[in-house]
Structure formats: structure tokens, C-alpha cells
C-alpha positions in Angstrom: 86.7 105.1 75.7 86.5 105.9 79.5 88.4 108.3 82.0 87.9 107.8 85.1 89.9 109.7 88.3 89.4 108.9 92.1 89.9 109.6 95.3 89.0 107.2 97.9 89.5 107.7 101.9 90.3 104.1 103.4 90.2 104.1 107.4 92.6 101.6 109.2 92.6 100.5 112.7 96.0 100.1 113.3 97.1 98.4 117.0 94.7 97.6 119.8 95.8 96.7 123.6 98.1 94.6 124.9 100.0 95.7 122.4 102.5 98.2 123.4 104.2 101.1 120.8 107.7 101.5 120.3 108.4 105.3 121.8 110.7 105.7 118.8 107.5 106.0 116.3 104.5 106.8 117.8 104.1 110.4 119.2 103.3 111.6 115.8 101.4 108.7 114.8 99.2 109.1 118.1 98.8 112.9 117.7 98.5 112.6 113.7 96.2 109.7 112.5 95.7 109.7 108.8 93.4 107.6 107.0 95.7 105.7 103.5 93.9 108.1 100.6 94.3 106.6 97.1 94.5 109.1 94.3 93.6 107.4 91.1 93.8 107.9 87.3 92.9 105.7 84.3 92.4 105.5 81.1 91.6 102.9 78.7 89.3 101.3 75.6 87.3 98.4 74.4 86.3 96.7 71.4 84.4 94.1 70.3 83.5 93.0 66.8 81.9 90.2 65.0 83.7 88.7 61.5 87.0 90.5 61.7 90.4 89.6 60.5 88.6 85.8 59.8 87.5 85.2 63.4 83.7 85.0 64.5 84.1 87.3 66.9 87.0 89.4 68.9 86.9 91.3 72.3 89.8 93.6 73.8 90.5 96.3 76.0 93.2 97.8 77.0 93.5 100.1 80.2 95.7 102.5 82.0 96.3 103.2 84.9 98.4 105.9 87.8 97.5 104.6 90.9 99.3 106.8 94.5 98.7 105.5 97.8 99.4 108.1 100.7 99.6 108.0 104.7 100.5 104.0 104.2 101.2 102.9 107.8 102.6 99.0 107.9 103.1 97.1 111.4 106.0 95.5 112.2 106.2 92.9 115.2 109.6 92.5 116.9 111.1 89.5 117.1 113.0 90.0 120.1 110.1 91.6 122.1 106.8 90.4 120.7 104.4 93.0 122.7 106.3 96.0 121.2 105.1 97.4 117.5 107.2 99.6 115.5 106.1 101.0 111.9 106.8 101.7 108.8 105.3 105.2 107.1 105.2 105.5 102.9 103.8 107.0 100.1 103.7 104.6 97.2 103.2 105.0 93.3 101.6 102.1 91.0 101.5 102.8 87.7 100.7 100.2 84.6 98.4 98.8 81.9 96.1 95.7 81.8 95.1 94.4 78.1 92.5 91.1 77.1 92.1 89.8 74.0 89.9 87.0 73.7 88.4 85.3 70.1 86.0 83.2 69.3 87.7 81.4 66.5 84.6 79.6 65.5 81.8 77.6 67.3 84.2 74.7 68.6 87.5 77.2 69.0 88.4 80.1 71.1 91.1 81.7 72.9 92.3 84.6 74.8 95.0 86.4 76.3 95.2 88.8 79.6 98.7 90.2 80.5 99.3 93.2 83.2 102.7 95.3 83.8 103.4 97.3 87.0 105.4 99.6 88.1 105.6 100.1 91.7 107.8 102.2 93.7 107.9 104.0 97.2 108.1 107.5 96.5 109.2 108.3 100.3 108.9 105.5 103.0 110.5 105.6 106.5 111.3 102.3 109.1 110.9 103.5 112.6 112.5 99.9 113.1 116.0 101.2 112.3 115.3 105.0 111.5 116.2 104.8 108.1 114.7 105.3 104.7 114.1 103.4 101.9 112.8 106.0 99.1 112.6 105.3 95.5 112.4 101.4 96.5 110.3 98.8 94.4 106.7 97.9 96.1 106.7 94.0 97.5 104.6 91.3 97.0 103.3 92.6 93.5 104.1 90.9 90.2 105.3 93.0 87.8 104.1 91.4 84.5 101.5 88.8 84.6 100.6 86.7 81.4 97.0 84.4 81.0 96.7 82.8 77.9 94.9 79.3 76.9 92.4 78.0 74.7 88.9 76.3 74.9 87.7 73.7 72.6 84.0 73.3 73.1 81.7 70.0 71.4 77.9 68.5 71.7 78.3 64.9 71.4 75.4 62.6 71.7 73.3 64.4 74.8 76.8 65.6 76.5 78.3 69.2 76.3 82.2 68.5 76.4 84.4 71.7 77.3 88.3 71.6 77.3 90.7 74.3 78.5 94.4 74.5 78.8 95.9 77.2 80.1 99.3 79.1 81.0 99.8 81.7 83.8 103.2 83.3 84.5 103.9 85.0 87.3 106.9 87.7 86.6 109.4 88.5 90.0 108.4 90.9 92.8 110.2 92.3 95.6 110.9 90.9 99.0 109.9 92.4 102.4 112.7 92.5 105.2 110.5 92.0 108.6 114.4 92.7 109.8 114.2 95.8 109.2 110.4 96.7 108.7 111.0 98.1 105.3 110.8 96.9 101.3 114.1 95.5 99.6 115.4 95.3 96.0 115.6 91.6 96.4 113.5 89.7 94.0 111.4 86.4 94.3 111.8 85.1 90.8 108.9 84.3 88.3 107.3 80.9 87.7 104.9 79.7 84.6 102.4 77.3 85.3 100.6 75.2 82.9 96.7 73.9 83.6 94.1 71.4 82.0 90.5 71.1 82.7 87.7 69.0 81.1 84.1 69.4 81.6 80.5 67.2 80.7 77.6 68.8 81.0 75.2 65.8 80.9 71.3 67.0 79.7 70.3 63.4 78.4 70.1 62.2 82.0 66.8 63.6 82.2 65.0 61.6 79.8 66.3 58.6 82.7 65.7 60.2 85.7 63.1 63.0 85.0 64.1 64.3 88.3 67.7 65.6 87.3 67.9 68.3 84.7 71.6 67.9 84.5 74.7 66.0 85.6 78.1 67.9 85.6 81.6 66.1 85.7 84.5 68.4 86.0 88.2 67.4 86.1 91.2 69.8 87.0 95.1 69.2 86.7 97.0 72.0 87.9 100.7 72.9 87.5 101.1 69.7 85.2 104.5 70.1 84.8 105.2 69.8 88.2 106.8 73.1 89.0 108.9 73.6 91.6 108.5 77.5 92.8 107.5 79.7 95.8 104.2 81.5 95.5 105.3 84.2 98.5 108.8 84.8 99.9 110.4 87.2 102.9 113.0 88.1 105.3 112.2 86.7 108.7 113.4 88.9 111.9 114.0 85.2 113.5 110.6 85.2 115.5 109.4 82.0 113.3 112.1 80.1 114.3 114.5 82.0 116.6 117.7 81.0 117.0 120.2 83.0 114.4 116.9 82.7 111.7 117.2 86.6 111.5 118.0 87.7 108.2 117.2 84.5 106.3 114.5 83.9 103.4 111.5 82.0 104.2 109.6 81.1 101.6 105.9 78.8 100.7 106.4 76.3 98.0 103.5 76.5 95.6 101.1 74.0 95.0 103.1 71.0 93.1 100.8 69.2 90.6 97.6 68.8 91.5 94.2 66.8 90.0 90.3 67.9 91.3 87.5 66.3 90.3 83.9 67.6 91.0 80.3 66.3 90.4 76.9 68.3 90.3 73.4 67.3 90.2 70.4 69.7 88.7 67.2 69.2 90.2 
């Protein structure tokens, strides 16, 4: 069982000439500078034991945590005059829990599980784009449940050490961040759930041909094999990606669509 509370100073450089600072926000940022300070608590357990509930062995922990970030400063480039920088000031709480499981079935068979929830909201932030505040809004660009789970068959076979995974991640929705406006949204990017396979030979037999190599290891990856169609980071544009009337509109990048790796190594 551990406790464990911190506070950690982070210096930022925040803007550096040519660029010039919007009059509207910078005479107390000038005559102020704070470094972001991270105040944080946790709290949490692990376990591991052999020959329980009919498995070989079993490992989990479970862990939480109250995370507050202060003095948060976040540029904001405008579209309409690229040299000018405005910001955007906040205080930010994070609070959730992280658990693993994993189990070693028995010598072939294993498995785990690793889910994480968050909760993450501004407890005061202020957009020196538009003068307004956003208090009490969700954080952006931060899952708020995660889930890893997959299996692992493992074999010896004849001088070659085979190793299959297949595994699930899911990726819950997170928020959006309006460059519009310089400040967080309540609109969501939705979740996506993608399913992997990997196989790996580990080769040792090699070496009673070619003394020289200890070990020859094929690896082959296919990623997203269901072909998922899904954006892995979205946001609203203030129009200086593609001017025109583009402000206000969603851009997104599509995630990787299925995918397949291969990769050899040689031991010498």
C-alpha cells in the first residue's frame, strides 16, 4: 500500500520574438510570470500471488489518484493576424483511478486487463481571445475511460519459441478545443475500439547452422484489423489552416486504417 503526495514546479518559456502579444492579455502576464505547479495526491495497492482462484499466478494494482494543475498558460495563434499571440489562463483538476490485472493462466496461457477513468475539469480558466470564461469545463484531448485487454498464447516447438497476442484497446470520448476562441468546449470527439494481432518466432536452432547467429527473430503485426474508421485527434480550427470561411469548422486526423509490419532480427 503506498501514499504518495507532490508538488512539482514546471518552468515554461512561453513566446519568444517576432512574436508580438495581444495588449488585451499580457500586462499581467509580463509583470506576473508563474511557473504551472502540479499538486498531487495518490493512493493505491498491489498484489501478486501464485496458485490463486486456479490460475498460476495473478498480479493487480489498483491506484488513485487527485491530480491539480495551477498557473496553466496556453498559446493561441490568430488566424487573422499570425504575429499576434493571445492566451488562455486556467487551473485544472484531474482526478481518477488506473487498475491492471494480468494472469498467468498456465505456461502456454495468459491474459490481462488495464483500464483508466478520468475526470477532468477546469476549475477557473479565462480566454484573453474573447474575454470570456469557461469554468467548470471538461479538460480536452484526454480520454476519459481507457480499456487494454488481450491474451498471449506462448509454445516451444521444435527449436522455435512461438508467441501470439491479440489485443483490444478502446479509446472512450474527450473534449474538443475551440482555437476560435482559445478556450476548451463541451463538444466531444467520440470513442473508437481497436482490435490488434501479433505473432512472434524466436528462432535458437539457427545456431547449430550458422554458429555465428545466436538467434533469428520474425515478428508480424496487424493493427486495427477490423478496419476502423475513426479520428485519433479532433479540433475547432480559427480558419488559419485553410482560410476562407474554415473558422468554426472541425478538423480532424483519421487514425491509422488497417495496418500489417513485419520485422526481422539477427543475434550475433
Amino acid at each position: 500500500v503506498s501514499l504518495i503526495h507532490a508538488q512539482v514546479l514546471i518552468l515554461v518559456a512561453h513566446c519568444s520574438p517576432p512574436v508580438s502579444l495581444d495588449q488585451r492579455c499580457c500586462t499581467s502576464f509580463l509583470s506576473r510570470p508563474k511557473p504551472i505547479k502540479s499538486t498531487d495526491y495518490e493512493f493505491g495497492f498491489r498484489i501478486s500471488r501464485d496458485q490463486l482462484f486456479g490460475l498460476r499466478k495473478i498480479f493487480a494494482s489498483v491506484n488513485f489518484y487527485n491530480d491539480v494543475l495551477s498557473n496553466e498558460t496556453i498559446p493561441v495563434t490568430l488566424s487573422n493576424n499570425p504575429t499576434v499571440t493571445t492566451f488562455g489562463y486556467g487551473k485544472a483538476t484531474l482526478t481518477g483511478i488506473n487498475l491492471s490485472l494480468h494472469a498467468n493462466i498456465n505456461q502456454s496461457w495468459s491474459s490481462f486487463v488495464n483500464a483508466s477513468y478520468l475526470h477532468g475539469y477546469y476549475n477557473d480558466y479565462y480566454s484573453t481571445t474573447n474575454n470570456q470564461s469557461y469554468n467548470g469545463y471538461p479538460v480536452t484531448d484526454s480520454p476519459y475511460l481507457t480499456l487494454v485487454s488481450g491474451v498471449r498464447y506462448q509454445r516451444y516447438f521444435h527449436g522455435n519459441n512461438f508467441v501470439l497476442n491479440l489485443w483490444d484497446q478502446y479509446y472512450g470520448h474527450s473534449y474538443l478545443f475551440d482555437n476560435n476562441v482559445g478556450a476548451p468546449t463541451r463538444q466531444k470527439i467520440p470513442g473508437y475500439n481497436l482490435l490488434n494481432f501479433s505473432l512472434t518466432v524466436d528462432n535458437i536452432g539457427i545456431r547449430r547452422i550458422i554458429p555465428s547467429v545466436k538467434m533469428i527473430t520474425l515478428s508480424l503485426y496487424l493493427n486495427n484489423i477490423l478496419n476502423r474508421k475513426y479520428n485519433a485527434t479532433e479540433y475547432v480550427t480559427s480558419g488559419g489552416y485553410f482560410g476562407g470561411n474554415s473558422a468554426g469548422a472541425i478538423l480532424a486526423n483519421p487514425g491509422s486504417p488497417r495496418s500489417v509490419f513485419v520485422d526481422a532480427k539477427v543475434r550475433f
